[in-house]
C-alpha positions, 0 to 999 in steps of 0.5 A: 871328647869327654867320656871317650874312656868310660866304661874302660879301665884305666890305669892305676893312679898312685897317690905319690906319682903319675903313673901316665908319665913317659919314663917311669922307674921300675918301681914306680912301673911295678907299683902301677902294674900291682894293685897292691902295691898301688894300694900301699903307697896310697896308704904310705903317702897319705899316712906320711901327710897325716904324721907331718900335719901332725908334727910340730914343726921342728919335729918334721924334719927328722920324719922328712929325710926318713922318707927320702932315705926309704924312697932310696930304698924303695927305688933300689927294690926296681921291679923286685915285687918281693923287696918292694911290698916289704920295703912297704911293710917295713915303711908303713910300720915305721911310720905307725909308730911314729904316730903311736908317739904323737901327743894328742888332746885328750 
């Protein structure tokens, strides 16, 4: 039945998991309830995409298991919105100034 939810609202989708499946973490259940926090990790993910594209290959690697290690972070905030918009901040400044570095054409 197409069409059946429109006009409906629909829960927030965050760019870097499904909010719709069974058994989210209680980061990730915060994050989807937050449109804030939805927000950031909108910005978080695609800002990351943008830094590896951007990034020599060998070069990524380092940016790679930064993010692993601050989705540990992350994770550990649980349903902490306090800890969980500041482990975004920090993140997203982290990885402004990863680009900042980022030799480009002049």
């Amino acid at each position: 039945m197409a069409g059946l939810g429109a006009g409906f609202p629909q829960p927030a989708q965050a760019a870097s998991f499904d909010c719709d499946k069974p058994e989210l973490a209680a980061d990730e259940t915060a994050i989807c309830a937050n449109r804030d926090l939805n927000d950031m990790d909108v910005k978080m993910v695609t800002t990351f995409e943008l830094i590896t594209g951007l990034m020599p290959m060998g070069s990524r690697g380092v940016v790679q298991d930064e993010q692993v290690e601050w989705l540990s972070k992350r994770q550990a905030c649980k349903a902490d919105l306090t800890c969980l918009r500041a482990a975004y901040t920090e993140r997203l400044t982290q990885m402004k100034s990863v680009y900042d570095l980022i030799e480009r054409p002049k």
